[in-house]
Backbone atoms as SQL, in Angstrom:
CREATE TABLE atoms (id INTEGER PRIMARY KEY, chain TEXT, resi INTEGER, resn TEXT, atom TEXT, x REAL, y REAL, z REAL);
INSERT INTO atoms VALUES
  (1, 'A', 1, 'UNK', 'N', 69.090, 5.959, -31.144),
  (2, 'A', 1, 'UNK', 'CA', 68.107, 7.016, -31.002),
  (3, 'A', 1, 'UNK', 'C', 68.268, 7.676, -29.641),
  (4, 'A', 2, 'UNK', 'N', 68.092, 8.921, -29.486),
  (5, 'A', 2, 'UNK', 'CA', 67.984, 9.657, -28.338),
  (6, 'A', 2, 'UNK', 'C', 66.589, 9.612, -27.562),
  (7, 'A', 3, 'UNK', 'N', 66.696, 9.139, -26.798),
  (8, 'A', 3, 'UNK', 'CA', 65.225, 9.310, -25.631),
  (9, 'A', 3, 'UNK', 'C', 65.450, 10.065, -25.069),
  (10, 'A', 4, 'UNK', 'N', 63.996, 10.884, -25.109),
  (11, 'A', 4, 'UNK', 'CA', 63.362, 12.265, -24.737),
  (12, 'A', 4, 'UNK', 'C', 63.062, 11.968, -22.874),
  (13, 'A', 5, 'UNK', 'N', 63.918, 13.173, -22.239),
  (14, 'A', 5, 'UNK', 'CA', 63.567, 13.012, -20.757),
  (15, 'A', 5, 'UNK', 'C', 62.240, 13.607, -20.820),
  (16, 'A', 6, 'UNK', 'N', 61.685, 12.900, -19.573),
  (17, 'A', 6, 'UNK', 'CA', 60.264, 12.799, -19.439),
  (18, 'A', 6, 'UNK', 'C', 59.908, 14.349, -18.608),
  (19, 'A', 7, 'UNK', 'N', 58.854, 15.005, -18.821),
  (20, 'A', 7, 'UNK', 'CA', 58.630, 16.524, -18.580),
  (21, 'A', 7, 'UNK', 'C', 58.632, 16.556, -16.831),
  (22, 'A', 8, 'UNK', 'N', 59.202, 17.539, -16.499),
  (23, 'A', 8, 'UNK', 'CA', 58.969, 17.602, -15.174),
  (24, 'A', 8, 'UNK', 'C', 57.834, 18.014, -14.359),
  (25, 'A', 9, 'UNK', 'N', 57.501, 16.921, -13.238),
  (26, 'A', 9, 'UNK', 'CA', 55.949, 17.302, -12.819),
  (27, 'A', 9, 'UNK', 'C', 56.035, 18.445, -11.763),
  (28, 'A', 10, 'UNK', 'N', 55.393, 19.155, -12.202),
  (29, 'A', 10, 'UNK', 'CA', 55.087, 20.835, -11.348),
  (30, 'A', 10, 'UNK', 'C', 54.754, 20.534, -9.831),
  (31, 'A', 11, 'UNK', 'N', 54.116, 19.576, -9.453),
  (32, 'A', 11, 'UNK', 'CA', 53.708, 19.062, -8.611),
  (33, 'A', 11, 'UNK', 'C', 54.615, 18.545, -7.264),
  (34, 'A', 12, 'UNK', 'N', 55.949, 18.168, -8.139),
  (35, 'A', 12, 'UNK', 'CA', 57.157, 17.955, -7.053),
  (36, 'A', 12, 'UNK', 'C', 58.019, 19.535, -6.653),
  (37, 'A', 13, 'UNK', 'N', 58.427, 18.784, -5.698),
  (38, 'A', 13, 'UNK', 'CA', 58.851, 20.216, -4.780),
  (39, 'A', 13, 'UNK', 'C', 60.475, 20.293, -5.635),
  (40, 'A', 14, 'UNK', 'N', 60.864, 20.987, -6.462),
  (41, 'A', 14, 'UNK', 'CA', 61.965, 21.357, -7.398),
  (42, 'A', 14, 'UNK', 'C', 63.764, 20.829, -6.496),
  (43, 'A', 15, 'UNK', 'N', 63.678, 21.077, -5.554),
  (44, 'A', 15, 'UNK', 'CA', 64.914, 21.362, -4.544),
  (45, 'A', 15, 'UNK', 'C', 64.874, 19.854, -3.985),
  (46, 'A', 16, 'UNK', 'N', 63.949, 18.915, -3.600),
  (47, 'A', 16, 'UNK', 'CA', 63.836, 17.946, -2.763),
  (48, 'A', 16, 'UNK', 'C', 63.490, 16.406, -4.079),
  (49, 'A', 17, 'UNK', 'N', 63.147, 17.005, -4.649),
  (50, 'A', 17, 'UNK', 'CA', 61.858, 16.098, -5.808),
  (51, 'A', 17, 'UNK', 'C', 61.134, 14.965, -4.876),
  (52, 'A', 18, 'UNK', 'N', 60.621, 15.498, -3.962),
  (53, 'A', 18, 'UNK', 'CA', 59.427, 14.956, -2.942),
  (54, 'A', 18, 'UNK', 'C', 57.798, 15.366, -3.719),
  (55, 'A', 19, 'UNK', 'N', 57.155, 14.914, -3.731),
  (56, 'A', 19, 'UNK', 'CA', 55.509, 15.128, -4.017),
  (57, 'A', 19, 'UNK', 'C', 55.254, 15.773, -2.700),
  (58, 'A', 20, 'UNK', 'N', 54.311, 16.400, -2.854),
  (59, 'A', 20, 'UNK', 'CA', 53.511, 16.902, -1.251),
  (60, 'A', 20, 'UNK', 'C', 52.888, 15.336, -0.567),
  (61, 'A', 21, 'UNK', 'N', 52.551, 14.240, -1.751),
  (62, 'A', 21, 'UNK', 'CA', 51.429, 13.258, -0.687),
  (63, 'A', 21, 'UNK', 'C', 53.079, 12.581, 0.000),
  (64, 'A', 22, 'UNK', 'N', 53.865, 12.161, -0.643),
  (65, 'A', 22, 'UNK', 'CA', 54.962, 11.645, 0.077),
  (66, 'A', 22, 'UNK', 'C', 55.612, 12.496, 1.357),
  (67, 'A', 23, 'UNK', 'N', 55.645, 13.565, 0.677),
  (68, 'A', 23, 'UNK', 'CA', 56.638, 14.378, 2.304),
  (69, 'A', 23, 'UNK', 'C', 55.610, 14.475, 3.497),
  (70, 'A', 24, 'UNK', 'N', 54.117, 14.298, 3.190),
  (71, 'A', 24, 'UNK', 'CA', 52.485, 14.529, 4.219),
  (72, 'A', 24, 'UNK', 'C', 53.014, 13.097, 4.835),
  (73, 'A', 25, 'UNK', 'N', 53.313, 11.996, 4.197),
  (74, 'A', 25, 'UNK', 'CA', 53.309, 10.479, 4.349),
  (75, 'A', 25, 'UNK', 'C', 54.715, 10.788, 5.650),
  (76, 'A', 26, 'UNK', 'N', 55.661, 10.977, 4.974),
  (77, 'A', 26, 'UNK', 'CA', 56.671, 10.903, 5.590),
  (78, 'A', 26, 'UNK', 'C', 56.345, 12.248, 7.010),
  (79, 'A', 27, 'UNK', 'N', 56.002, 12.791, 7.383),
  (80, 'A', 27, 'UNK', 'CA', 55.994, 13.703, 8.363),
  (81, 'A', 27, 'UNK', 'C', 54.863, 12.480, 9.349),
  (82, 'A', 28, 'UNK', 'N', 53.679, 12.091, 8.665),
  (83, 'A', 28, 'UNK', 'CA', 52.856, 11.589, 9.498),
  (84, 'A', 28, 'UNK', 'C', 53.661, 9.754, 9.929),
  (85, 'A', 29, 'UNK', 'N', 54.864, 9.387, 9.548),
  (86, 'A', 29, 'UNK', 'CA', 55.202, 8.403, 9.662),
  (87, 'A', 29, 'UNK', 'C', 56.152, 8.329, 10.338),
  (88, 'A', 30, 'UNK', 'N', 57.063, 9.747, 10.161),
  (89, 'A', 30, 'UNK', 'CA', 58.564, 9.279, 10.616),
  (90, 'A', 30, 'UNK', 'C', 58.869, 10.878, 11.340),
  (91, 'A', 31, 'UNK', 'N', 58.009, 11.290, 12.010),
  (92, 'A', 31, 'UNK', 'CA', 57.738, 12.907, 12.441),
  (93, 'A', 31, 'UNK', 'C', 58.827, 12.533, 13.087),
  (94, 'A', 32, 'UNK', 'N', 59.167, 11.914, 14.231),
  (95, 'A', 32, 'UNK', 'CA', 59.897, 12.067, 15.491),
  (96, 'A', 32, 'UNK', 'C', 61.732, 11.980, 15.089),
  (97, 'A', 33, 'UNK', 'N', 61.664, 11.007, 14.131),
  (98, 'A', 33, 'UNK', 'CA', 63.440, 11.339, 13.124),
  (99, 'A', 33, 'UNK', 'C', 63.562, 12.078, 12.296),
  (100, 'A', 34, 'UNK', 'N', 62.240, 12.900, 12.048),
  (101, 'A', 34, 'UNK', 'CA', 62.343, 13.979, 11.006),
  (102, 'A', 34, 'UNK', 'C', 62.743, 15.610, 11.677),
  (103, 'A', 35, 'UNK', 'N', 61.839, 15.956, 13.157),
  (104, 'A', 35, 'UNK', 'CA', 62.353, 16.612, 14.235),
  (105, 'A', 35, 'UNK', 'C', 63.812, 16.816, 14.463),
  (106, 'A', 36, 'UNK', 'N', 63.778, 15.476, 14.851),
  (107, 'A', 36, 'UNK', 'CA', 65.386, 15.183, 15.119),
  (108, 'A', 36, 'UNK', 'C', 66.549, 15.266, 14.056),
  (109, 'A', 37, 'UNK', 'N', 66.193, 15.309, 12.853),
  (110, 'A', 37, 'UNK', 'CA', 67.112, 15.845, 11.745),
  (111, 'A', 37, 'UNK', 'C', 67.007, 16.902, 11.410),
  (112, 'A', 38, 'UNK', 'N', 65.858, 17.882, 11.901),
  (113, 'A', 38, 'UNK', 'CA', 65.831, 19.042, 11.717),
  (114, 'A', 38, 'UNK', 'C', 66.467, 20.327, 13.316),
  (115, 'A', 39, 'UNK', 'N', 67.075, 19.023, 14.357),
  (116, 'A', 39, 'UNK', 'CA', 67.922, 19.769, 15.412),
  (117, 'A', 39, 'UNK', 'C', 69.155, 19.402, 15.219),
  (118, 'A', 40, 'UNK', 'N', 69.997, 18.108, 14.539),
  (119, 'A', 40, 'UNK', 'CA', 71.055, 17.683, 14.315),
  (120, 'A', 40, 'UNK', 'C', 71.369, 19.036, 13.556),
  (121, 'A', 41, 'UNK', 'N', 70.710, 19.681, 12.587),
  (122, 'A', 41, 'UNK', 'CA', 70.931, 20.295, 11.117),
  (123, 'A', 41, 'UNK', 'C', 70.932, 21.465, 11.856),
  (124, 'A', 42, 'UNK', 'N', 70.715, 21.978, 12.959),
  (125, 'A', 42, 'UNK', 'CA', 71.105, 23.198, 13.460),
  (126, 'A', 42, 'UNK', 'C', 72.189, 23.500, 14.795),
  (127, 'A', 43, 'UNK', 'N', 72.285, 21.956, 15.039),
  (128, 'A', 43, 'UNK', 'CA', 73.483, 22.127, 15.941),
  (129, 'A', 43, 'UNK', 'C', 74.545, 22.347, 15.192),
  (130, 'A', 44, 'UNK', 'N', 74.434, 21.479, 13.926),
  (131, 'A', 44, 'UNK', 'CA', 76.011, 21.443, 13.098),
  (132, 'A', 44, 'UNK', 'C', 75.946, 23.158, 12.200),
  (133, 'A', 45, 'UNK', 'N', 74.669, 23.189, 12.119),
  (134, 'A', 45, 'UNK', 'CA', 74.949, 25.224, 11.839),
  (135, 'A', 45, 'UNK', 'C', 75.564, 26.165, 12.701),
  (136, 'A', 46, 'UNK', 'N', 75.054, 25.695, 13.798),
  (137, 'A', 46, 'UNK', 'CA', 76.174, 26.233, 15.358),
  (138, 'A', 46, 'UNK', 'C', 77.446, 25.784, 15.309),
  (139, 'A', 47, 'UNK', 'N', 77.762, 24.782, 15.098),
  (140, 'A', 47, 'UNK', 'CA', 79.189, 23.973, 15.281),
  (141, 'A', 47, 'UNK', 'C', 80.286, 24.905, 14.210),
  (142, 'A', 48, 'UNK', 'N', 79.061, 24.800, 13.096),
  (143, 'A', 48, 'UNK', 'CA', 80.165, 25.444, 11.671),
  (144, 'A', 48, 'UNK', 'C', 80.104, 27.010, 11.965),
  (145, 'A', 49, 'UNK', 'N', 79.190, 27.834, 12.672),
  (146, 'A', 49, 'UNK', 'CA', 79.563, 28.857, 12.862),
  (147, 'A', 49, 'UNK', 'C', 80.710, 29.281, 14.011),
  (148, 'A', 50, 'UNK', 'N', 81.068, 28.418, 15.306),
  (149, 'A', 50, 'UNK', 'CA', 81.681, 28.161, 15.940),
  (150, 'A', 50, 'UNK', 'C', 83.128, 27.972, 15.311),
  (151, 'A', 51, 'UNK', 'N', 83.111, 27.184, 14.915),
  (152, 'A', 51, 'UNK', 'CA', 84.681, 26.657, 14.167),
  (153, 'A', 51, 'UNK', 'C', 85.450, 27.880, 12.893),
  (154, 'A', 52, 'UNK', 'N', 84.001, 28.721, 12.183),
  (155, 'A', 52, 'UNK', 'CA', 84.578, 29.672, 11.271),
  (156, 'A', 52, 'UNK', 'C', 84.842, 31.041, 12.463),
  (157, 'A', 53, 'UNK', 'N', 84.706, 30.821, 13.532),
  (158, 'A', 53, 'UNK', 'CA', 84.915, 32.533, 14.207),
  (159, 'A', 53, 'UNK', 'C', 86.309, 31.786, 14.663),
  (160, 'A', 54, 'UNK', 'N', 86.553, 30.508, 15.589),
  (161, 'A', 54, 'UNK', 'CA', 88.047, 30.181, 15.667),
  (162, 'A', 54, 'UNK', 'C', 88.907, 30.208, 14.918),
  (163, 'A', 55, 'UNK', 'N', 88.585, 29.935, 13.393),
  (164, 'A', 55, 'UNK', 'CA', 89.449, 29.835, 12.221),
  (165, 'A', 55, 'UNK', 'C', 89.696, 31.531, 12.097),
  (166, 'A', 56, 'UNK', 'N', 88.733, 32.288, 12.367),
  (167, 'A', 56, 'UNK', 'CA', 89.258, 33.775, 12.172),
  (168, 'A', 56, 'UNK', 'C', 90.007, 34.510, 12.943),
  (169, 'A', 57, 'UNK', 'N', 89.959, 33.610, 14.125),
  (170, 'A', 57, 'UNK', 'CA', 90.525, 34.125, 15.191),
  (171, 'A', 57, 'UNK', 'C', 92.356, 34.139, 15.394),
  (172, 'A', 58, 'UNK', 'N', 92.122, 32.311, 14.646),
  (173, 'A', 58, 'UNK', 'CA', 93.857, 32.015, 14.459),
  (174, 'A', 58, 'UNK', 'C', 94.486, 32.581, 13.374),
  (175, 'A', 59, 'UNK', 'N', 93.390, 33.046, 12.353),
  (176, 'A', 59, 'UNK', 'CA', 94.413, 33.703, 11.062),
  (177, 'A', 59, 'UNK', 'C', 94.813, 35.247, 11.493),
  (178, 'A', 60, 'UNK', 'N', 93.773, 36.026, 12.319),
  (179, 'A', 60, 'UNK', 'CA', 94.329, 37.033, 12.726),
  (180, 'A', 60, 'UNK', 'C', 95.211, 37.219, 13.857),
  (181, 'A', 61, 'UNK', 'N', 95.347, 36.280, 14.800),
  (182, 'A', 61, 'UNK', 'CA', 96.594, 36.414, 15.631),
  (183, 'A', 61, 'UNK', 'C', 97.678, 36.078, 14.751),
  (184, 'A', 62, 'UNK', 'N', 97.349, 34.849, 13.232),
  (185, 'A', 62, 'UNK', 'CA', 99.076, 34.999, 12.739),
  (186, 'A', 62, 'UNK', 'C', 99.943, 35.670, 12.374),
  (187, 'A', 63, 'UNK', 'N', 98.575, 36.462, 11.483),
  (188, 'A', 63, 'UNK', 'CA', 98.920, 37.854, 10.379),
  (189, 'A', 63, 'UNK', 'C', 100.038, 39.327, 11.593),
  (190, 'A', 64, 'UNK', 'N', 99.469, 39.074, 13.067),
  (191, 'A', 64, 'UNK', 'CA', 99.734, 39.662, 13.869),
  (192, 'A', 64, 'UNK', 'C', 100.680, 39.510, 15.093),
  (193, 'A', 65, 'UNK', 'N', 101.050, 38.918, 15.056),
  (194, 'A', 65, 'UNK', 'CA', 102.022, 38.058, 15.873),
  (195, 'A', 65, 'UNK', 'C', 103.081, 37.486, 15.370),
  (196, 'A', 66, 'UNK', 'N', 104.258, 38.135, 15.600),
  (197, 'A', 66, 'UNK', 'CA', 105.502, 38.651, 15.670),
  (198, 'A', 66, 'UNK', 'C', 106.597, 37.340, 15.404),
  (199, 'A', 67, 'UNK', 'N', 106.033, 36.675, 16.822),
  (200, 'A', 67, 'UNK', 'CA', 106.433, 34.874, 16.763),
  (201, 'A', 67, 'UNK', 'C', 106.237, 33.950, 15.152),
  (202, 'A', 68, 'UNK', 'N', 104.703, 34.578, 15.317),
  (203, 'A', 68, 'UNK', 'CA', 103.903, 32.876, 14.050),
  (204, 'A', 68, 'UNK', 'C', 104.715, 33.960, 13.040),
  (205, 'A', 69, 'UNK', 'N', 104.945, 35.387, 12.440),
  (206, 'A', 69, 'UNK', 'CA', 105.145, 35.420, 11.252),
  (207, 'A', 69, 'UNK', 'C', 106.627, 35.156, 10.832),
  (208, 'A', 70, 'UNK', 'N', 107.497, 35.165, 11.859),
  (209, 'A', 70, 'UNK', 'CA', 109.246, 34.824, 11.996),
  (210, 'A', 70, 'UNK', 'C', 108.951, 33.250, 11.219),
  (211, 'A', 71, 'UNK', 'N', 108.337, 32.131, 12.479),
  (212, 'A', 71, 'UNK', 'CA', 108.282, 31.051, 12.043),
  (213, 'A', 71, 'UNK', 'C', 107.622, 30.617, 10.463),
  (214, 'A', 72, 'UNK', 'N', 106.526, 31.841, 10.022),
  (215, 'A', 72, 'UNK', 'CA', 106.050, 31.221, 9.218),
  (216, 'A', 72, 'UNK', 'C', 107.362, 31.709, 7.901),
  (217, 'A', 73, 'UNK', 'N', 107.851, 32.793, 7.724),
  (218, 'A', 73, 'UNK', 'CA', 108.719, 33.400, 7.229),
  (219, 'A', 73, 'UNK', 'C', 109.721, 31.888, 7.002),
  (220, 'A', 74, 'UNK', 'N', 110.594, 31.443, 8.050),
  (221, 'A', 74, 'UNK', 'CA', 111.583, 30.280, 7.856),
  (222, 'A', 74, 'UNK', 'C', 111.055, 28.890, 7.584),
  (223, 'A', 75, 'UNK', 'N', 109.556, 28.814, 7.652),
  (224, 'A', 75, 'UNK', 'CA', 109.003, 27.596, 6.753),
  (225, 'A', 75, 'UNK', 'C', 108.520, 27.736, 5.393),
  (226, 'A', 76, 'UNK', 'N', 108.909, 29.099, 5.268),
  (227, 'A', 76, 'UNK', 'CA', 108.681, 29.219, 3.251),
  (228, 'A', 76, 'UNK', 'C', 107.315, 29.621, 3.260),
  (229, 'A', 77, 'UNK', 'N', 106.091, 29.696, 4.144),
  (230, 'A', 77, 'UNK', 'CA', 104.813, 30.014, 4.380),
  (231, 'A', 77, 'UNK', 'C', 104.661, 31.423, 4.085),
  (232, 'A', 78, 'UNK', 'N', 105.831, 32.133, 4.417),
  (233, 'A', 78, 'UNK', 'CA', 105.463, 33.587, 3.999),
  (234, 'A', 78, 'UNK', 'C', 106.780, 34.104, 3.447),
  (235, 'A', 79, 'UNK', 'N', 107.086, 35.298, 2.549),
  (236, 'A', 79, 'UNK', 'CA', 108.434, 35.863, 2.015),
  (237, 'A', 79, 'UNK', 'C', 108.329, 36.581, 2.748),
  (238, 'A', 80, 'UNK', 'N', 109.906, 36.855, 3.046),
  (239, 'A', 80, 'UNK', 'CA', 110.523, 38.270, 3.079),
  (240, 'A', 80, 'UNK', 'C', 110.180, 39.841, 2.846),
  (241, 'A', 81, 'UNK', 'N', 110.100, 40.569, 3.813),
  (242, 'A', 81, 'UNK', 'CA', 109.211, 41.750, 3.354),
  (243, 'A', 81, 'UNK', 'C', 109.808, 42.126, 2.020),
  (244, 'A', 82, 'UNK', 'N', 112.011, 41.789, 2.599),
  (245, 'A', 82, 'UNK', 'CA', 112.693, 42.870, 1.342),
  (246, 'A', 82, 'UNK', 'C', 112.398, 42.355, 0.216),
  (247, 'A', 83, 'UNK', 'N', 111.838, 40.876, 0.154),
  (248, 'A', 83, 'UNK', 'CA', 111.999, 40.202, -1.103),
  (249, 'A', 83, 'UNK', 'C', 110.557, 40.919, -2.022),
  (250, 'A', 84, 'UNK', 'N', 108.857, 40.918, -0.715),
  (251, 'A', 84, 'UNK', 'CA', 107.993, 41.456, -1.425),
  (252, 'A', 84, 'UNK', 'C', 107.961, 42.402, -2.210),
  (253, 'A', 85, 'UNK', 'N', 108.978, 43.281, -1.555),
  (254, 'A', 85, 'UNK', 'CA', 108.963, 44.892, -2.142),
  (255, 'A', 85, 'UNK', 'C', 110.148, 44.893, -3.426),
  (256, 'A', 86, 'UNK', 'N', 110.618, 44.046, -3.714),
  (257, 'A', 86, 'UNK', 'CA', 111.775, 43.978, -4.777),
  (258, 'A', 86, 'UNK', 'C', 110.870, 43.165, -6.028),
  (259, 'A', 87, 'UNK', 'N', 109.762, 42.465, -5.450),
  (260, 'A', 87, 'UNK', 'CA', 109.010, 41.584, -6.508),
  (261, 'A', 87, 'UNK', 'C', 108.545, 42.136, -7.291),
  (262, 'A', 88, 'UNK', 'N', 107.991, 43.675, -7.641),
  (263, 'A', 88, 'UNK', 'CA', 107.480, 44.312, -8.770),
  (264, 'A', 88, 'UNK', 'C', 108.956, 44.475, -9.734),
  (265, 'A', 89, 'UNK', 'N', 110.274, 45.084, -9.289),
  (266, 'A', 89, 'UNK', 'CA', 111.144, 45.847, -10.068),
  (267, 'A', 89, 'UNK', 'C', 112.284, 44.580, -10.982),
  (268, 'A', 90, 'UNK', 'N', 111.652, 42.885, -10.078),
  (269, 'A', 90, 'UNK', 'CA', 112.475, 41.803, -10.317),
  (270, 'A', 90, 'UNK', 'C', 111.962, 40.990, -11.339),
  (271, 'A', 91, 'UNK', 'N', 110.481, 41.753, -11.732),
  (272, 'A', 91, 'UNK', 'CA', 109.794, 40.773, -12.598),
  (273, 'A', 91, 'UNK', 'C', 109.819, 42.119, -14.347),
  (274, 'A', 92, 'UNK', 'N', 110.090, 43.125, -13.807),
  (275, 'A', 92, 'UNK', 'CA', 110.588, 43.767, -15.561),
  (276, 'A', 92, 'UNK', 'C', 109.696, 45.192, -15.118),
  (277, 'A', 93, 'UNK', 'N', 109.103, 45.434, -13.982),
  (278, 'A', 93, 'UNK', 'CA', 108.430, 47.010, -13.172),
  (279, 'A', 93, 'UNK', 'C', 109.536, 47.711, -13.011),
  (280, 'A', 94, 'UNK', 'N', 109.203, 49.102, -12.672),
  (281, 'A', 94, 'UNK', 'CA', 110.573, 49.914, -12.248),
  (282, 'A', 94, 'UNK', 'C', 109.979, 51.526, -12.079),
  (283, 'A', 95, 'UNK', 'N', 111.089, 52.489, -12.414),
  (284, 'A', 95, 'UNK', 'CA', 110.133, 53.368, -12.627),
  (285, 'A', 95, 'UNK', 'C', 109.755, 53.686, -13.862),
  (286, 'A', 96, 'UNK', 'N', 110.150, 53.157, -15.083),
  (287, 'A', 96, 'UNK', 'CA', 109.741, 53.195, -16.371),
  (288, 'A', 96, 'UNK', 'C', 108.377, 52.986, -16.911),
  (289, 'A', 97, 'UNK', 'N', 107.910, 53.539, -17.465),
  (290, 'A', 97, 'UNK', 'CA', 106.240, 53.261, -18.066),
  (291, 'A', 97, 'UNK', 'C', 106.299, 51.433, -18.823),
  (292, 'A', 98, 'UNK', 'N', 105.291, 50.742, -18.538),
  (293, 'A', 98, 'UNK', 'CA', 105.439, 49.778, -19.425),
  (294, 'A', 98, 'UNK', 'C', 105.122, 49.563, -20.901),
  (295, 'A', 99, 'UNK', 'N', 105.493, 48.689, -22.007),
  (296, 'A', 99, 'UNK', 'CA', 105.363, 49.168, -23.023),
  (297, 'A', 99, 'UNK', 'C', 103.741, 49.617, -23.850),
  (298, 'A', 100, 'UNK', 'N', 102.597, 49.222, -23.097),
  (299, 'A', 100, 'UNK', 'CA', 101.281, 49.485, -23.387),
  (300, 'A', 100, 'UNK', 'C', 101.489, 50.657, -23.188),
  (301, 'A', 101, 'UNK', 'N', 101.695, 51.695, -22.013),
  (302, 'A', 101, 'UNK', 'CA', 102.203, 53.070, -21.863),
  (303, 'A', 101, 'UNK', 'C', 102.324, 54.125, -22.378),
  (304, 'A', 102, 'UNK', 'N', 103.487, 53.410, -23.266),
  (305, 'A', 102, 'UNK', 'CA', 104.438, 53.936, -24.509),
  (306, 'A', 102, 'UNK', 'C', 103.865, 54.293, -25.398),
  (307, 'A', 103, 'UNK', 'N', 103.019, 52.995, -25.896),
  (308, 'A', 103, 'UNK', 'CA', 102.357, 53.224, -27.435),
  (309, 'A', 103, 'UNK', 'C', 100.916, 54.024, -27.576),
  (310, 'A', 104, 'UNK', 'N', 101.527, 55.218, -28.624),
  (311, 'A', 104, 'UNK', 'CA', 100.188, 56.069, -28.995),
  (312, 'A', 104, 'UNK', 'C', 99.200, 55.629, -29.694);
């Protein structure tokens, strides 16, 4: 037989499934590690915004820099410009219409 999940109480907070008397309990019990997890949780929002402007920083000096794209070029990381520009006419492109094109 299938058992029926039990209805959800309106009463819990949807995102947390805390009751209000428990999270009242827990603020009046454990306020001072609850503070403190609520500054950990914004340093590491700083940290991760920190680390995504460096990460943007190194992808646009690669894209741009003359050096990283040679090297990245001879580690297989990036093709050949001549090869990019030959990749449409090498895969069946050209100047010919393709056959969807064609048909009336």
């Amino acid at each position: 037989m299938i058992e029926q999940q039990p209805e959800h109480d309106f009463e819990h907070n949807p995102f947390t499934g805390i009751s209000p008397e428990l999270s009242e309990h827990l603020q009046n019990e454990m306020n001072n590690e609850l503070q403190e997890l609520g500054e950990f949780q914004h340093v590491i929002h700083q940290l991760e915004n920190k680390a995504h402007r460096r990460i943007r920083k190194l992808k646009r000096h690669m894209m741009h820099c003359g050096e990283c794209l040679s090297e990245q070029i001879k580690t297989g990381m990036l093709m050949e410009v001549s090869d990019y520009w030959t990749m449409h006419t090498n895969a069946g492109g050209g100047r010919y219409p393709k056959l969807h094109y064609q048909v009336n």
